[in-house]
N, C-alpha and C positions, 0 to 999 in steps of 0.2 A: 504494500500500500504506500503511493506517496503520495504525500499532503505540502500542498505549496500554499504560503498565509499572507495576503495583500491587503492589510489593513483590514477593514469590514469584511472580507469574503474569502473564501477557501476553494481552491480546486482540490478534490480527491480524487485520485483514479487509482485501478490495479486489475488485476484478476479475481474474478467474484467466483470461478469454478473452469476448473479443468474438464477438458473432453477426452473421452477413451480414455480415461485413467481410472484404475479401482480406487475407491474410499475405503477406509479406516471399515473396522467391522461394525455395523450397524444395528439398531433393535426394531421389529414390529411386533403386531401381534402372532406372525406366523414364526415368529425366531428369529436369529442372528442372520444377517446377512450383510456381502457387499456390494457396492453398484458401479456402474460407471454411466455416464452418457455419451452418446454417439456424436460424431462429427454432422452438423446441421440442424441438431435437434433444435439447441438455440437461436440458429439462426433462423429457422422457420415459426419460432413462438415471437420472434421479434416481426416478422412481419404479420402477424396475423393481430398484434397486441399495439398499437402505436402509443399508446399512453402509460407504460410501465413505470411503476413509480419506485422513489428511492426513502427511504425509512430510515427512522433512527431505531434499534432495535429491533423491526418488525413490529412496530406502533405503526398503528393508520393513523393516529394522532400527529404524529410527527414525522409528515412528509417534507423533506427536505427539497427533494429535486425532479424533478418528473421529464419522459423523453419527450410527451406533449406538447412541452413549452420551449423543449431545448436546452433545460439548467442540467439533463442528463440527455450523455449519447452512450449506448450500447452497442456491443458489436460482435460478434465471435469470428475469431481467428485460428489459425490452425491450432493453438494455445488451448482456446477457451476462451467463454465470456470476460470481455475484457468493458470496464464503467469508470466512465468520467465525470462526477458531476463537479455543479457550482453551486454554493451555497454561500448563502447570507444568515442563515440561523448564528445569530449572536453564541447561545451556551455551545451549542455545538463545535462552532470555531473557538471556543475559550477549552473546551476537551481537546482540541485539537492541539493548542498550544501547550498543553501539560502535557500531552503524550498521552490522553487517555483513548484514544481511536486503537484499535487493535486489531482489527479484521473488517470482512465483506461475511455476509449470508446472503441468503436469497429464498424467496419462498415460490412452490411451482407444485401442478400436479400432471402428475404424469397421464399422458392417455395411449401409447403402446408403448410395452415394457415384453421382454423374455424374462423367463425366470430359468435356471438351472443347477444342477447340483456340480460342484467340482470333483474333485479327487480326493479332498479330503474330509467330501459331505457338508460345506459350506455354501450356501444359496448363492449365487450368482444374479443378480439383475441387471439388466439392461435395459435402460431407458432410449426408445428411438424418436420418441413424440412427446412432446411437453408442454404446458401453458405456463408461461413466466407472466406470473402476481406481480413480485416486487422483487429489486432489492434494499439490501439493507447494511449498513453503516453499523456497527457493532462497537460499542464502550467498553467502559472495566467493569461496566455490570453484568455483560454477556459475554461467557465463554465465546471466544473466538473458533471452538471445536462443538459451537452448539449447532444440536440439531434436534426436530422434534418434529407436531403435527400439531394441527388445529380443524374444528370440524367449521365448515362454512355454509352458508343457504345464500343462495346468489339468483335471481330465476326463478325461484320456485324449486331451484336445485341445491340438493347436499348433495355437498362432497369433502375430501379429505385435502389441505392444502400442505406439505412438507415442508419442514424449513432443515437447510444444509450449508454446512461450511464453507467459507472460500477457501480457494489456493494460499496455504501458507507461505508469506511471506515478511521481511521485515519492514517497519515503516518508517518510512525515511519524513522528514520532517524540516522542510526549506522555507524559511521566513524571507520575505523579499523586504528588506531595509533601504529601500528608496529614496523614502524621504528621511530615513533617519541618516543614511548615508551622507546626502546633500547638506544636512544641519552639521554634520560632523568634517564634510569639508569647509562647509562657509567657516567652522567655530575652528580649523585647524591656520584657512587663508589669512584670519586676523591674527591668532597669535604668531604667523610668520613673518605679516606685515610688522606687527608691536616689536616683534624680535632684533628686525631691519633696523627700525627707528631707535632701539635702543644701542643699536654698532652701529648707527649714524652718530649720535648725540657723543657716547665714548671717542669714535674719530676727530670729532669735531673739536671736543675737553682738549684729547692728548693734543693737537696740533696745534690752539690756542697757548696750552701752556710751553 
């Protein structure tokens, strides 16, 4: 995850989930299992979804960035889903600046999956179709290895919506000093001038005397 901080607002981007890669072992109701997602899955919930929104937590309360308006772009790459948002949330960007941002999740439900056993009797899934809900911006108050479910009614429809971890990474953390920069050269130009004026004024003493 890297967080860049310009005064009132924040760029965050990173990797919110790898494709064709197995996950950490998992729990449902049917048992332990691992997953992966296929290459396209995402990209096709992105086009069918143009309004996916970007969360603190996995709060609908607390939508941050959305791709509707453009403060989030989305994209999947040979990687994986890869999220850029801009945010103006004040506390948000004040986590940011302490170092409390710690990950990406994301919540989705799947609509074709395989399931299979391995070799060593470990369930296998694979996700080839998916609806992308949201993502989400994870603090110190959520594991960054969280993951779970929630039951939804949307439609007239229930269903089950997953929440899973991003791609582990470290967050890098660039504050742009711009204008503190500028203050810091203005407040450097005068004491170089004062310093001048002071090997003026001594020149001037000694050759006088």
């Amino acid at each position: 995850m890297k967080i860049q901080i310009r005064n009132e607002t924040a760029t965050i981007e990173g990797y919110v989930n790898a494709v064709e890669r197995f996950s950490k072992v998992l729990y449902d109701t049917r048992g332990k299992f691992i997953e992966k997602i296929m290459p396209n899955a995402f990209a096709k919930a992105l086009e069918k979804n143009s309004d996916v929104l970007a969360l603190l937590n996995h709060d609908y309360d607390r939508v941050i960035a959305r791709t509707g308006d453009g403060t989030a772009t989305l994209y999947e790459d040979n990687i994986g889903l890869h999220a850029k948002i801009e945010v103006s949330d004040k506390e948000l960007i004040e986590k940011a600046k302490e170092g409390k941002l710690q990950g990406w999740s994301f919540g989705f439900r799947s609509i074709k999956e395989d399931r299979n056993k391995n070799k060593d009797g470990l369930e296998e899934r694979t996700i080839r179709e998916l609806e992308l809900f949201e993502v989400s911006v994870l603090d110190d108050k959520k594991n960054p290895a969280y993951y779970g479910t929630s039951i939804e009614m949307r439609d007239d429809e229930t269903f089950v919506i997953e929440y899973r971890e991003g791609v582990e990474e470290k967050t890098n953390i660039i504050m742009d000093n711009k204008l503190t920069d500028k203050k810091e050269k203005k407040s450097n130009l005068y004491k170089y001038a004062n310093r001048l004026n002071e090997i003026k004024l001594k020149t001037i003493k000694s050759t006088a005397e």
